[in-house]
N, C-alpha and C positions, 0 to 999 in steps of 0.2 A: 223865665222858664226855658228851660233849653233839653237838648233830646244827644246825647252821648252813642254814637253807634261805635261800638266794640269789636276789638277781633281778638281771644285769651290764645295765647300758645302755650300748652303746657310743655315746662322744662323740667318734669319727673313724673313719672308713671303716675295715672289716677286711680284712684278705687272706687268702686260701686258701694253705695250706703243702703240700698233701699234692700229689704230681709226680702229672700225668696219663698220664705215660707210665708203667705195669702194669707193663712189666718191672724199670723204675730203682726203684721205689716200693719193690718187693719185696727189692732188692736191700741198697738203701741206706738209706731213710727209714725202713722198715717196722723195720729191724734195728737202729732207733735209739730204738725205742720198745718198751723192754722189760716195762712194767705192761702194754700191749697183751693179754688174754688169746687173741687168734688176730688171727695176722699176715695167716692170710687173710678174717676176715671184714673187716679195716681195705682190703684191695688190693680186694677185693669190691664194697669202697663208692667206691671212685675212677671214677668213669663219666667221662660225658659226654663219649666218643671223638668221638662226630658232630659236638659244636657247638665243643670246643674243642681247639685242633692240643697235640702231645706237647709237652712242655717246658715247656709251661706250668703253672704250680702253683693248684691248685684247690680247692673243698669237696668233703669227703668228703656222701657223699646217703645217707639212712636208705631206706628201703622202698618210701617216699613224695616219692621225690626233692627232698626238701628237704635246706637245706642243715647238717650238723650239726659240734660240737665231740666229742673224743672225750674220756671222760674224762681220759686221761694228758696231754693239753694242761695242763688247771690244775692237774695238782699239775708239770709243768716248769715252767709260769707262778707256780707259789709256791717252787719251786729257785731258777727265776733271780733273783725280787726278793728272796727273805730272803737269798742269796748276796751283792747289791750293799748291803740293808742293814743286814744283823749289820756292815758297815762304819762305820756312822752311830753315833756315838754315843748314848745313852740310848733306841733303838728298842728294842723286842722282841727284835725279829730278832737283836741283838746280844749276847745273852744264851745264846741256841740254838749249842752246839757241832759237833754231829754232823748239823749241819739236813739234809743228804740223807736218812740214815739215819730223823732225826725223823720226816720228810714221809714216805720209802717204808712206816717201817712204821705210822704211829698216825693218819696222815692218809689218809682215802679219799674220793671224789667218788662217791658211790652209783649215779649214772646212766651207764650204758657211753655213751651217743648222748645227745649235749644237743643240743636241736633249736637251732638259728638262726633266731627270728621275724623275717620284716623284712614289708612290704608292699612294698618297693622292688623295683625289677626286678635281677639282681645285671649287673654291669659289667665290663670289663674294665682295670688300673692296667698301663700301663708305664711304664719306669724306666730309665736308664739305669744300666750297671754298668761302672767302670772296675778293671780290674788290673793289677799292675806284675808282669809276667815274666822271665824269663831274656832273653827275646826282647822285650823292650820296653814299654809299655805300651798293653794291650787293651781296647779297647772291645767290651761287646754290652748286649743289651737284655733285661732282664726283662721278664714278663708275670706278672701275676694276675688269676686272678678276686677280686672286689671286692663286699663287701658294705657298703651306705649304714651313714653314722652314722643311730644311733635305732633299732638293733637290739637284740632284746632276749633274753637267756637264764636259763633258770632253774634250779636243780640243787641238791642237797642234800649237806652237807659233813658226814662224820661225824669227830670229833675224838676220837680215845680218850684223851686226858690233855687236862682241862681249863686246864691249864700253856698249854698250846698255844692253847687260844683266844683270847688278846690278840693273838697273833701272825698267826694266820689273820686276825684283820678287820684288823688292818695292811698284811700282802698284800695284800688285798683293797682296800684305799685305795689304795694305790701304783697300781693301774689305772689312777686319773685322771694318772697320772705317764708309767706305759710298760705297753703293754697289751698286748693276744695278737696271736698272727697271723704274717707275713712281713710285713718292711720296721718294726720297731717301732723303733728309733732314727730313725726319722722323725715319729713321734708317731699312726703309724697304729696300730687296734686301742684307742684308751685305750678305758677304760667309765667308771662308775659302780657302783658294790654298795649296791644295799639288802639289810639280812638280813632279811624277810619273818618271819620265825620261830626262835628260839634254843630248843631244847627238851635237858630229861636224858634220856639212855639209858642202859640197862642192857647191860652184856656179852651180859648171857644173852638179851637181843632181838634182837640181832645176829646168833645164833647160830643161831635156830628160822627 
């Protein structure tokens, strides 16, 4: 069992996923994030009604209205890339059969709130969005809020089978590839991972 302490630098602007519209959050987003221990203290941190109109997709804000990650962000951000790399031949990830299973149960991100450091002022990214419908093809416009590359976060990864730890700093590289956030098939979100510190843990520390 070992305990991974992290430090992500993002090397492209991030985007805010969570809808600032309170009721859609609760309804839709909030209901899709099942590690979540309270759906409403995640709807709770969705603010900033006054500076930014509904629909738009934003940071969640800690206490201190800064802007933060929650932890079930990284362990979906370790779903979706060991997902696309158990594909790759001779990776990690490819070795891992039940990797949902793996990730929910032996992987944990210790910090509910990972703050989001930046100095930067945050921004707003629009986008255009097209779709083919029944009726044709539609155009509208996305909005997010945007946090500058050279953002830094930092959070400790507890791993209970040390099997798994090749794998987690794998994920962890693939950031410079496809990173967190809204709009990552554009290359927004990538980081960097330093691991600060790799230390053993015991079961029974975990527990007291």
């Amino acid at each position: 069992m070992k305990i991974l302490q992290c430090k992500l630098t993002t090397i492209e602007a991030m985007l805010g996923t969570a809808s600032n519209n309170k009721e859609l959050h609760s309804e839709f987003i909030a209901s899709h994030a099942p590690d979540a221990p309270s759906r409403e203290e995640e709807i709770a941190a969705v603010g900033v009604d006054e500076v930014i109109e509904k629909g738009m997709t934003v940071f969640s804000r800690n206490k201190d209205g800064k802007p933060i990650l929650w932890d079930y962000q990284i362990k979906g951000f370790f779903k979706d890339a060991c997902g696309v790399l158990r594909k790759v031949k001779g990776t990690k990830s490819s070795k891992i059969k039940a990797y949902k299973k793996e990730i929910d149960g032996l992987i944990f991100v210790q910090e509910r709130q990972i703050p989001v450091q930046t100095a930067e002022e945050l921004t707003n990214c629009q986008r255009p969005l097209r779709a083919q419908t029944a009726q044709g093809e539609r155009n509208s416009l996305a909005s997010s809020e945007e946090i500058a590359a050279g953002a830094k976060m930092e959070f400790s990864i507890l791993v209970m089978s040390d099997d798994l730890v090749p794998a987690v700093k794998e994920w962890l590289s693939y950031g410079k590839l496809r990173g967190l956030g809204q709009w990552r098939n554009s290359g927004k979100g990538r980081f960097l991972c330093e691991i600060l510190e790799e230390r053993a843990a015991e079961f029974s520390d975990i527990l007291d």
